[in-house]
PAGU-716902 format. One record per residue (C-alpha): residue in three letters; x, z, y. Coordinates in nm, 4 decimals. Layout:
REM PAGU-716902
+------+----------+----------+----------+
! rest !       px !       pz !       py !
+------+----------+----------+----------+
!  ALA !        X !        Z !        Y !
...
+------+----------+----------+----------+
REM end
This chain:
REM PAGU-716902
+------+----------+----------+----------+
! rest !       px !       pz !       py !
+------+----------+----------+----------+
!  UNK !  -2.8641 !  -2.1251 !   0.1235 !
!  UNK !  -2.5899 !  -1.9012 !   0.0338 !
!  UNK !  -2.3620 !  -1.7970 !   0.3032 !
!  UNK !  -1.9735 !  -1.8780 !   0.2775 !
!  UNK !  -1.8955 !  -1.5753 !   0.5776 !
!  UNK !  -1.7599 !  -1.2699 !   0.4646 !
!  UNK !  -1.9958 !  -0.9570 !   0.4721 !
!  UNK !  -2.0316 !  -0.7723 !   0.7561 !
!  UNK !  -2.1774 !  -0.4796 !   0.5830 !
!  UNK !  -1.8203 !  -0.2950 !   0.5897 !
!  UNK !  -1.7998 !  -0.3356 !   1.0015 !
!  UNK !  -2.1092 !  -0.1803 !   1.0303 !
!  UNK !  -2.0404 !   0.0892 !   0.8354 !
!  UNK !  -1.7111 !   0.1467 !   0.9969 !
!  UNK !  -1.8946 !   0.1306 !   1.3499 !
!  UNK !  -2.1880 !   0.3348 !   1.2226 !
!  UNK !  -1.9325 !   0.6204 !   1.0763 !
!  UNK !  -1.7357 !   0.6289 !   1.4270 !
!  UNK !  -2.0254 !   0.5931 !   1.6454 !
!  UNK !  -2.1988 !   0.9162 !   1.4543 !
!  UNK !  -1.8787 !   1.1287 !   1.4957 !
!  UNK !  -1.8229 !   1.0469 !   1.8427 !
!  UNK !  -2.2155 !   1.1452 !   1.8827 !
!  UNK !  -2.1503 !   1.4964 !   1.7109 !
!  UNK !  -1.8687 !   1.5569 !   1.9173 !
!  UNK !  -2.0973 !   1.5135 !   2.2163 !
!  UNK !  -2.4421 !   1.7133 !   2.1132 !
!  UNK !  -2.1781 !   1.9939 !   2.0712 !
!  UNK !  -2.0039 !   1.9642 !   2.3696 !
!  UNK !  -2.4097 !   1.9620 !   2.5206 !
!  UNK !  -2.4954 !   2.2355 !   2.3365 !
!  UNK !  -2.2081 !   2.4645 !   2.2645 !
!  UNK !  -2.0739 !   2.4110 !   2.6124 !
!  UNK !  -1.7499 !   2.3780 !   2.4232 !
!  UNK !  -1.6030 !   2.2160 !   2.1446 !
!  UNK !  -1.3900 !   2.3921 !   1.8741 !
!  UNK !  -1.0168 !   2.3766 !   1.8904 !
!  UNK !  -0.9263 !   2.3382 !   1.5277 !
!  UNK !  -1.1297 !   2.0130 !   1.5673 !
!  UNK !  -1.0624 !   1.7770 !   1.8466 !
!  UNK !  -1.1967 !   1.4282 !   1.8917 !
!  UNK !  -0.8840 !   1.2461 !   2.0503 !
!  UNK !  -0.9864 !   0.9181 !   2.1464 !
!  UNK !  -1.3094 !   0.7685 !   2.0075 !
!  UNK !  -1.1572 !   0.6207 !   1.6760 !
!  UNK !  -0.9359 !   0.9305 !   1.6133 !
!  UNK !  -1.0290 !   1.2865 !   1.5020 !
!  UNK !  -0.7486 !   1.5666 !   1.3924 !
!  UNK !  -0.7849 !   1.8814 !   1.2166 !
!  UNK !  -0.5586 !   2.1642 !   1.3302 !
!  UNK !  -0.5257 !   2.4947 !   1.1657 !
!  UNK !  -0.2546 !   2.8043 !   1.1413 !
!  UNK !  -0.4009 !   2.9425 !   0.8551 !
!  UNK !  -0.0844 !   2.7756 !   0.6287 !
!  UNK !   0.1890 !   2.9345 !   0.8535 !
!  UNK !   0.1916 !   3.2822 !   0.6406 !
!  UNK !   0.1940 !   3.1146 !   0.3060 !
!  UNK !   0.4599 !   2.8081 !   0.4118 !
!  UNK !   0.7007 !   3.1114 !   0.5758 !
!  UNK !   0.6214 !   3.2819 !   0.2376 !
!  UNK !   0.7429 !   3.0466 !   0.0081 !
!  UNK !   1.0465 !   2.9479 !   0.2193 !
!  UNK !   1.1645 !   3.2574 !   0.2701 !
!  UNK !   1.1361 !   3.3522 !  -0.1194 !
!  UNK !   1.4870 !   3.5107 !  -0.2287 !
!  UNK !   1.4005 !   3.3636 !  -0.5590 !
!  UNK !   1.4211 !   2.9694 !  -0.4828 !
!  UNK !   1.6031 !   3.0699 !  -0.1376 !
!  UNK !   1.9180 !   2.8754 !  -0.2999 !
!  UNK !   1.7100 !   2.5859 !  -0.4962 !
!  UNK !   1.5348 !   2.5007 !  -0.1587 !
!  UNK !   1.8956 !   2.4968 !   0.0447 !
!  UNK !   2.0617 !   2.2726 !  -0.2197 !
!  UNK !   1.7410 !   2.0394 !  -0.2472 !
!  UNK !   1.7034 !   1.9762 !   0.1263 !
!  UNK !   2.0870 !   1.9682 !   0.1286 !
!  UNK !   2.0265 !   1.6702 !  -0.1575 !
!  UNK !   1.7446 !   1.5218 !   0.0919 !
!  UNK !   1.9628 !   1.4586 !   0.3874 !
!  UNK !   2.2416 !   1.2519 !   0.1840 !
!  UNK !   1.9097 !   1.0269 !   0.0386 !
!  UNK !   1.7888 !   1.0120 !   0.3879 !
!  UNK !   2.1134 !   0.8969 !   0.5501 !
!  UNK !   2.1237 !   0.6620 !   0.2273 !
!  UNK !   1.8174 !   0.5106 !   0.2586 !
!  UNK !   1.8147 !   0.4729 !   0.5961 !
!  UNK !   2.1336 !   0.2464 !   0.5880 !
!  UNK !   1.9512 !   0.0467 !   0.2787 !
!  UNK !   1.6342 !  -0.0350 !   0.4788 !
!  UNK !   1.8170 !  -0.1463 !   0.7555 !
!  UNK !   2.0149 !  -0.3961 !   0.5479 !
!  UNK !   1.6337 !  -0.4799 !   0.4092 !
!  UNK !   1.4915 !  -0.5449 !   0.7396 !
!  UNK !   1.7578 !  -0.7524 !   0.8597 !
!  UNK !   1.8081 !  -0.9543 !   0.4789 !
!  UNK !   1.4061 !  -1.0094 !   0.5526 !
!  UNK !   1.4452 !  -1.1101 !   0.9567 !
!  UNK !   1.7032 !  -1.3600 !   0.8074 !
!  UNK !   1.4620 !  -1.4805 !   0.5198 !
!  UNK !   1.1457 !  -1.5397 !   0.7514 !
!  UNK !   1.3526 !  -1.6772 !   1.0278 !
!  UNK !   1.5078 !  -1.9339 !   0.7970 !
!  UNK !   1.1711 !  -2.0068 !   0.6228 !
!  UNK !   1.0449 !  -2.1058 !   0.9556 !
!  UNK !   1.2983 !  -2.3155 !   1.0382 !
!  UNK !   1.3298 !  -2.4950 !   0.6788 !
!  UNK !   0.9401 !  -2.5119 !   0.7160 !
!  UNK !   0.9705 !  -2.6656 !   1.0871 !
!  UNK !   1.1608 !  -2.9277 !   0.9755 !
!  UNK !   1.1935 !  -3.1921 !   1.2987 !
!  UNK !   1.0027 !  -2.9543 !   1.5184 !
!  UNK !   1.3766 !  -2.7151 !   1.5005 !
!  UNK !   1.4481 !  -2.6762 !   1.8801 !
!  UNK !   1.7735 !  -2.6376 !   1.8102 !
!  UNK !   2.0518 !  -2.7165 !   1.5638 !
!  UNK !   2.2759 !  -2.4710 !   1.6625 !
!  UNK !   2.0973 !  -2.2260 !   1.6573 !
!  UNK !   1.8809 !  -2.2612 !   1.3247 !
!  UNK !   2.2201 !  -2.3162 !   1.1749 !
!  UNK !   2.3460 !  -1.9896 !   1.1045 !
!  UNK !   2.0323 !  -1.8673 !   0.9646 !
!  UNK !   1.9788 !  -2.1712 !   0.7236 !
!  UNK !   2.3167 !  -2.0843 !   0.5869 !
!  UNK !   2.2976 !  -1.7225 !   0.5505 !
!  UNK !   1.9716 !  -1.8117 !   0.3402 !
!  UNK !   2.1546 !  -2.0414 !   0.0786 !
!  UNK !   2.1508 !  -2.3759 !   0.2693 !
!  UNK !   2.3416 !  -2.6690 !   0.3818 !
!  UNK !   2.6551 !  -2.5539 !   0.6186 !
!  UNK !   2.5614 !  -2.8554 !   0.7853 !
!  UNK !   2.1866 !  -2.8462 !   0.8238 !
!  UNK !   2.0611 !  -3.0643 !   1.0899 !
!  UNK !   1.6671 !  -3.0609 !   1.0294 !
!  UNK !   1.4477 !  -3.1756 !   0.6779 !
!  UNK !   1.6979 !  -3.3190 !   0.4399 !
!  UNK !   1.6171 !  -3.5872 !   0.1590 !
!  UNK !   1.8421 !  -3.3627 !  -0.0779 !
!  UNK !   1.7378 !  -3.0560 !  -0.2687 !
!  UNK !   1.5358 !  -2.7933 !  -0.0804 !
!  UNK !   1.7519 !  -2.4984 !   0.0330 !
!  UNK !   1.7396 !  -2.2070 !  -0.2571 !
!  UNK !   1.5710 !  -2.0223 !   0.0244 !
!  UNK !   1.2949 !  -2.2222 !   0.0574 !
!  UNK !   1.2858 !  -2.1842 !  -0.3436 !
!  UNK !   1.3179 !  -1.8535 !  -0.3292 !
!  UNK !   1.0014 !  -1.7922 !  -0.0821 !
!  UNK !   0.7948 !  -2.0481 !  -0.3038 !
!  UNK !   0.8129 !  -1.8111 !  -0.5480 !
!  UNK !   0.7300 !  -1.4895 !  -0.3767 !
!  UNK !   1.0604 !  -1.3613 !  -0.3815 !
!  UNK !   1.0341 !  -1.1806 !  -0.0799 !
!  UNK !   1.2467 !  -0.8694 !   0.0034 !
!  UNK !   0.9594 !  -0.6778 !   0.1677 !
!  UNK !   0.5713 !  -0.7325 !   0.0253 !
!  UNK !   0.3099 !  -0.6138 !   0.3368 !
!  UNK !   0.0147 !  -0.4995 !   0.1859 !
!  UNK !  -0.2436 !  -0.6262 !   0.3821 !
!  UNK !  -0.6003 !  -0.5191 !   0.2384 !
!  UNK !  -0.8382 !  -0.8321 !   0.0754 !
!  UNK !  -0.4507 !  -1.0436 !   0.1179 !
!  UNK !  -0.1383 !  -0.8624 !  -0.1042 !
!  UNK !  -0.3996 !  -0.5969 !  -0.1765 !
!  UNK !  -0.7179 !  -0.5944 !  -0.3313 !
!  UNK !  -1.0188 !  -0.4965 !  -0.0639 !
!  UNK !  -1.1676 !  -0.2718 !  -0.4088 !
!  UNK !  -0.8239 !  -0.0975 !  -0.4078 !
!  UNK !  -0.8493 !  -0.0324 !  -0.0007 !
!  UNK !  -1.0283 !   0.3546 !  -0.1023 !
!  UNK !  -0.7239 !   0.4117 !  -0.3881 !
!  UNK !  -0.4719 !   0.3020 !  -0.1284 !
!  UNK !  -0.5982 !   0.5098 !   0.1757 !
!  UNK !  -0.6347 !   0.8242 !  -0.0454 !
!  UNK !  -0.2895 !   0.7783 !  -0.1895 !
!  UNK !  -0.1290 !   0.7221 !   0.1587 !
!  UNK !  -0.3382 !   1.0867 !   0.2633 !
!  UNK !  -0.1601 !   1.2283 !  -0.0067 !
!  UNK !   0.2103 !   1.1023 !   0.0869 !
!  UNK !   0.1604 !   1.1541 !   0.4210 !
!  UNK !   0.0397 !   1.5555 !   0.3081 !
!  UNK !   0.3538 !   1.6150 !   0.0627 !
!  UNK !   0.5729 !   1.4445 !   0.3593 !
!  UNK !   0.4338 !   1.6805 !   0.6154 !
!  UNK !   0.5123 !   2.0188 !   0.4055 !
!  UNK !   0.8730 !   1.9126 !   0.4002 !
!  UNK !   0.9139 !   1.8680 !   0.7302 !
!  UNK !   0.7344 !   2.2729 !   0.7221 !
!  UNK !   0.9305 !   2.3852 !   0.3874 !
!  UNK !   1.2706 !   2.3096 !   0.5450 !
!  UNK !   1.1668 !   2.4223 !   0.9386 !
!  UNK !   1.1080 !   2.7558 !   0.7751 !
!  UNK !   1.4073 !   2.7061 !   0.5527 !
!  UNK !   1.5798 !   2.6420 !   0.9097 !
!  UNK !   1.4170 !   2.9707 !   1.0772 !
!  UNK !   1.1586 !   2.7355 !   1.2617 !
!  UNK !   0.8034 !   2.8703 !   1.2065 !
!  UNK !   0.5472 !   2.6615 !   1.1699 !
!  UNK !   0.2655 !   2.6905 !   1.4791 !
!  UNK !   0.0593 !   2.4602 !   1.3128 !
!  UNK !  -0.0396 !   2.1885 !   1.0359 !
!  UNK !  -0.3367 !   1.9449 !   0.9722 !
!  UNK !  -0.4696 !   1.6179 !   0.9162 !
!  UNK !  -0.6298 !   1.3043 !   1.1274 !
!  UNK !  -0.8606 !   1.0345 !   1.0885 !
!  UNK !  -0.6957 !   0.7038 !   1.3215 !
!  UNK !  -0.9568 !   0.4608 !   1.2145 !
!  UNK !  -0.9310 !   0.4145 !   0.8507 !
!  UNK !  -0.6066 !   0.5552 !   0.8610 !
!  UNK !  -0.5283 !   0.8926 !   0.7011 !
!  UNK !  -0.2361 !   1.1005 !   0.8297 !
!  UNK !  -0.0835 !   1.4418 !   0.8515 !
!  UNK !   0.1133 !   1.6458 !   1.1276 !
!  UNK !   0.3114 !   1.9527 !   1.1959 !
!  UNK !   0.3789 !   2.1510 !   1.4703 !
!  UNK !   0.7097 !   2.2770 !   1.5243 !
!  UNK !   0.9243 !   2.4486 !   1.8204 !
!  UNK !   1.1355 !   2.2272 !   1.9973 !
!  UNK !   1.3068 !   2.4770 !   2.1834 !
!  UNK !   1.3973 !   2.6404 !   1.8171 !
!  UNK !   1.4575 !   2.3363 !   1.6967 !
!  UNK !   1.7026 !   2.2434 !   1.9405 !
!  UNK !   1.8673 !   2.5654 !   1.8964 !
!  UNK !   1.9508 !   2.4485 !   1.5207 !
!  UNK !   2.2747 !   2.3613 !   1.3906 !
!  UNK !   2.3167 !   1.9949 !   1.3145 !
!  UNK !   2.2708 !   2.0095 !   0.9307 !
!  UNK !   1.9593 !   2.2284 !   0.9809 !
!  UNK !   1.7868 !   1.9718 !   1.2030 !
!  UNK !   1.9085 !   1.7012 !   0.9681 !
!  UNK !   1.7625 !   1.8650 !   0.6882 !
!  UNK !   1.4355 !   1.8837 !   0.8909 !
!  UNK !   1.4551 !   1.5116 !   0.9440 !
!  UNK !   1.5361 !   1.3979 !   0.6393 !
!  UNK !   1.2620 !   1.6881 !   0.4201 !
!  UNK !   0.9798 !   1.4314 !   0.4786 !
!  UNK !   1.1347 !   1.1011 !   0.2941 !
!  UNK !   1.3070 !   1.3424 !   0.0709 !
!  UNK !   0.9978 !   1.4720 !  -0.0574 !
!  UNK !   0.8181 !   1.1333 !  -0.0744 !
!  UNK !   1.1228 !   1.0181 !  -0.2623 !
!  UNK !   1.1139 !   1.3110 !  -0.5327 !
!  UNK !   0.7183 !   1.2028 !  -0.5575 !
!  UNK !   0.7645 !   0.8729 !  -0.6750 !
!  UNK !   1.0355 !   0.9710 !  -0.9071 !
!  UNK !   0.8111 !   1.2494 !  -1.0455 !
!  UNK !   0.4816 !   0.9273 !  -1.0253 !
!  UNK !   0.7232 !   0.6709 !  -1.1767 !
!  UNK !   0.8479 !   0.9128 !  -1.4805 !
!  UNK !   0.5130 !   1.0308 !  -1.5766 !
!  UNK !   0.3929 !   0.6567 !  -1.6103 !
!  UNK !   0.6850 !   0.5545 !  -1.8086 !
!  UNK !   0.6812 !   0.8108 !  -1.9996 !
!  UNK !   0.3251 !   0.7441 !  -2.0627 !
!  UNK !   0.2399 !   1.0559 !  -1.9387 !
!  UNK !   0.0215 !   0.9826 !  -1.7143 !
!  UNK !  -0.1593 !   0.7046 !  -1.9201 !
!  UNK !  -0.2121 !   0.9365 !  -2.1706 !
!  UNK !  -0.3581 !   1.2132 !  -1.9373 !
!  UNK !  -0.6246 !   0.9268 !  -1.8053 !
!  UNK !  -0.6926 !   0.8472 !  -2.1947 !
!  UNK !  -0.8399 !   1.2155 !  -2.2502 !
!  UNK !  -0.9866 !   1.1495 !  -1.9424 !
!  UNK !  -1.1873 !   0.8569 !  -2.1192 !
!  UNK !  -1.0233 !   0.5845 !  -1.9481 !
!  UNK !  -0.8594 !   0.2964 !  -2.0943 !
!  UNK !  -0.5796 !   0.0580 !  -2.0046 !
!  UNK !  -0.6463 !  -0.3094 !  -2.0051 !
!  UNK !  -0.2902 !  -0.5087 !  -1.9316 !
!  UNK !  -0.3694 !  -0.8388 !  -2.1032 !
!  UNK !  -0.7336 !  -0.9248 !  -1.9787 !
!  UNK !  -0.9626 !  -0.8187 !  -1.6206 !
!  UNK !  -1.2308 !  -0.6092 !  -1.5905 !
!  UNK !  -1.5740 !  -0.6784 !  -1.4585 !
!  UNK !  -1.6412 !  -0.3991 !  -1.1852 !
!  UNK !  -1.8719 !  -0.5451 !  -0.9916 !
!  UNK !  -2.0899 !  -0.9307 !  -1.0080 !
!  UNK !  -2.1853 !  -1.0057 !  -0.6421 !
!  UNK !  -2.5398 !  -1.0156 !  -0.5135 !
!  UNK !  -2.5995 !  -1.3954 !  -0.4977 !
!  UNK !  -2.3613 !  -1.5030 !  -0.7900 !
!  UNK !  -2.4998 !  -1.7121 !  -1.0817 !
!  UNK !  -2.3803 !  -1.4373 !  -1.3268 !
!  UNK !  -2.5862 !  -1.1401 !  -1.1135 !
!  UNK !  -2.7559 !  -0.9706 !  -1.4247 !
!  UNK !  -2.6240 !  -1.2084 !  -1.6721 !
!  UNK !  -2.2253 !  -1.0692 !  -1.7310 !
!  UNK !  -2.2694 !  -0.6545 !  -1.7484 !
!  UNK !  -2.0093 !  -0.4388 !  -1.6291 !
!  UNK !  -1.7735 !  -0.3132 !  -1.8019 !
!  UNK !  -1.6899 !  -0.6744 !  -1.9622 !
!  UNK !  -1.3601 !  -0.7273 !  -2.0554 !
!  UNK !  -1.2665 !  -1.0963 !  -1.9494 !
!  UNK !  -0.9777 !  -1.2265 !  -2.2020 !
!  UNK !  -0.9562 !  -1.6015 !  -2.0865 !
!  UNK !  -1.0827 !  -1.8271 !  -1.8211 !
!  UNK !  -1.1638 !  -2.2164 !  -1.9404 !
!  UNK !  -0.8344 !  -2.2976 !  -2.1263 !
!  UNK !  -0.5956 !  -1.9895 !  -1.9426 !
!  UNK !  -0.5479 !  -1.7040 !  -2.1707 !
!  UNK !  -0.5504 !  -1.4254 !  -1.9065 !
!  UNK !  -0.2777 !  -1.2610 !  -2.1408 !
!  UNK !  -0.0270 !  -1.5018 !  -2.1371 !
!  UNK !   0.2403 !  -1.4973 !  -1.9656 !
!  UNK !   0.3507 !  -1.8368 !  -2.0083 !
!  UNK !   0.0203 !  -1.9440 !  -1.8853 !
!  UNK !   0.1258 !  -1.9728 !  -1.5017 !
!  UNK !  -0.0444 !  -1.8438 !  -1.2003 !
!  UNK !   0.1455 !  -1.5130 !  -1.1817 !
!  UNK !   0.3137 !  -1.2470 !  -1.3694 !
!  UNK !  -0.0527 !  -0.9993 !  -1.4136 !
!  UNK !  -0.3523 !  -1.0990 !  -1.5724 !
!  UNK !  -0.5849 !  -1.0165 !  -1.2427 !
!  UNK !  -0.2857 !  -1.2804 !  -1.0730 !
!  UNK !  -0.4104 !  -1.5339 !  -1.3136 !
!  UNK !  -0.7597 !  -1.4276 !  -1.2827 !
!  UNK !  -0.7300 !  -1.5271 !  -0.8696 !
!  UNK !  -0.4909 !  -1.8214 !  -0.9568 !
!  UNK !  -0.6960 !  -2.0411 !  -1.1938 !
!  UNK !  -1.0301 !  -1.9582 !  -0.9599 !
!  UNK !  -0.8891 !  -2.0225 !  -0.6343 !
!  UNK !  -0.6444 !  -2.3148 !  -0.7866 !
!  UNK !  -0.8234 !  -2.6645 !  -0.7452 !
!  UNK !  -1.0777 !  -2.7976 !  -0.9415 !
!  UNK !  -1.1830 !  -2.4325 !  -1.0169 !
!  UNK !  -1.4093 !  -2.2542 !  -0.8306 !
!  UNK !  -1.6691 !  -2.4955 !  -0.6803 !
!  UNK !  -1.5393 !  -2.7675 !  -0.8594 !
!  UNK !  -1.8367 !  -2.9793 !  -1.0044 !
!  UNK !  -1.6260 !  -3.1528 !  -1.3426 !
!  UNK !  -1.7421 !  -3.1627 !  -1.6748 !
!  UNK !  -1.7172 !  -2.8656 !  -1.8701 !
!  UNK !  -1.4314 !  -2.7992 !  -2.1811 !
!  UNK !  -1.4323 !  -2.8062 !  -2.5288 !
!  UNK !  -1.4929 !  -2.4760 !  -2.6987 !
!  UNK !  -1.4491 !  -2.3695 !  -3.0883 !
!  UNK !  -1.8380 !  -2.4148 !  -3.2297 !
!  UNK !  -1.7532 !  -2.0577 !  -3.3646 !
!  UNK !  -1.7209 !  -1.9151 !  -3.0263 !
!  UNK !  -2.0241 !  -2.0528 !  -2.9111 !
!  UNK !  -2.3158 !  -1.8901 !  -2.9841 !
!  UNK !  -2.5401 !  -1.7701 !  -2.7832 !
!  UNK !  -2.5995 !  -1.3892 !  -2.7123 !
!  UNK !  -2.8837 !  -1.4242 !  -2.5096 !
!  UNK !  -2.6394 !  -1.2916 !  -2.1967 !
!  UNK !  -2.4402 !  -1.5537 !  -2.0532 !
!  UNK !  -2.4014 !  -1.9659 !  -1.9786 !
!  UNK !  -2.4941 !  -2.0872 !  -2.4043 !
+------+----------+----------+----------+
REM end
């Protein structure tokens, strides 16, 4: 009988990984009498790498005469983006506080505890002035607006908004922002006349991060716009990185670069990655298979519903009802179409 729990094999991984660390951290503490400082075990799901060997080359290239200018107009750039965006997600928080708030109570209906004070919300999201619980009339555009994913801010929220195969891709991306954000911070300290004591990474769980050390004292001692400019270097650089991400895939750019590579984009259908262990199609669909249409929904179409991607329709028509598990007849199929390669469901 086939199991409906999800695998545990990725807990036990997770616990096996951790466990194993937190056992080499004690053999050399048992043997070495002493554990190495660039390479602390902080609690027993977090390990950080420290090293100064970057100091010399971050000073270096800070200190250049030759970019000495660029760097002090760039990170001059960075702090009006960072005050900037920092006023924008603030109005985004709040504009989502006010959309879930008012989702709740539209969704609450007669269980509102209070007119008065649901009131305000339900108006600043689009409804009645005079909302006093579930109206007959139209829903409030709100409550339209959230049925169809509008939201202002998307969590990503791994095997939910994000696909558990693209956890890996995610995690290494986010090492990679948090890297570039972390040699701004270091870039403009130097810029500053803050050296850098140290720089390195850390392991919190499945959670990849970065860190600098700076001196407060020295810091302190800054001038306003220098310790704004410190600030602000991190999300300045991670802003300039997206820009940089988002040109070279418009431009095609990047596409092209993965095409040499031998990869291939696939917009209008899904690829098969991977067939699970105990599914009816285990050694009957290969990898690799390029999936163009599921029963009568042409993964390609737009107009076809279930979301705005084809792997949105591809999770749409299977988890929609009367797909997966469903036990109806089958569909009508061109006789054309149906002939059987020896590989799957003729």
């Amino acid at each position: 009988m086939e199991s409906s729990y999800p695998s545990l094999l990725p807990v036990l991984w997770f616990v096996g990984a951790w466990a194993l660390v937190n056992l080499g951290f004690v053999l050399a503490r048992l043997v070495c009498r002493r554990t190495s400082d660039s390479v602390e075990l902080v609690s027993p799901l977090h390990v950080r790498i420290t090293t100064r060997a970057l100091n010399g080359a971050v000073e270096a290239i800070a200190q250049s005469p030759r970019i000495a200018r660029v760097l002090d107009g760039f990170y001059a750039a960075g702090v009006l983006v960072g005050v900037a965006s920092m006023v924008l997600c603030t109005g985004l928080l709040g504009i989502a506080a006010i959309q879930i708030a008012a989702a709740i109570g539209i969704r609450a209906g007669a269980a509102l505890p209070s007119v008065d004070l649901w009131q305000p919300l339900v108006a600043l999201a689009g409804g009645s002035a005079g909302y006093a619980g579930p109206a007959e009339g139209p829903e409030p555009r709100l409550g339209r607006r959230l049925a169809g994913d509008a939201q202002v801010l998307q969590p990503i929220i791994p095997g939910v908004t994000l696909p558990a195969g693209h956890l890996w891709h995610y995690l290494v991306a986010l090492a990679a922002c948090a890297v570039i954000h972390e040699l701004g911070h270091a870039c403009a300290a130097a810029r500053a006349r803050v050296p850098m004591r140290a720089c390195g990474v850390f392991l919190l769980g499945i959670y990849p991060g970065a860190f600098v050390e700076l001196c407060p004292r020295l810091v302190a001692r800054s001038g306003v716009g220098r310790r704004l400019r410190i600030v602000c270097a991190g999300v300045w650089h991670n802003a300039v990185t997206a820009l940089a991400v988002w040109a070279l895939v418009r431009s095609g750019g990047l596409g092209a670069a993965f095409a040499r590579a031998g990869w291939s984009q696939v917009t209008d259908a899904v690829v098969v990655t991977e067939v699970a262990g105990h599914s009816p199609l285990q050694g009957r669909l290969p990898l690799r298979s390029i999936v163009h249409r599921i029963d009568d929904v042409r993964l390609g179409n737009a107009s076809a519903g279930f979301g705005a991607t084809a792997i949105a329709r591809w999770t749409g028509v299977l988890t929609a009802g009367g797909g997966r598990g469903s036990t109806d007849a089958g569909f009508c199929v061109d006789a054309r179409a149906n002939q059987d390669d020896g590989l799957c469901c003729e």
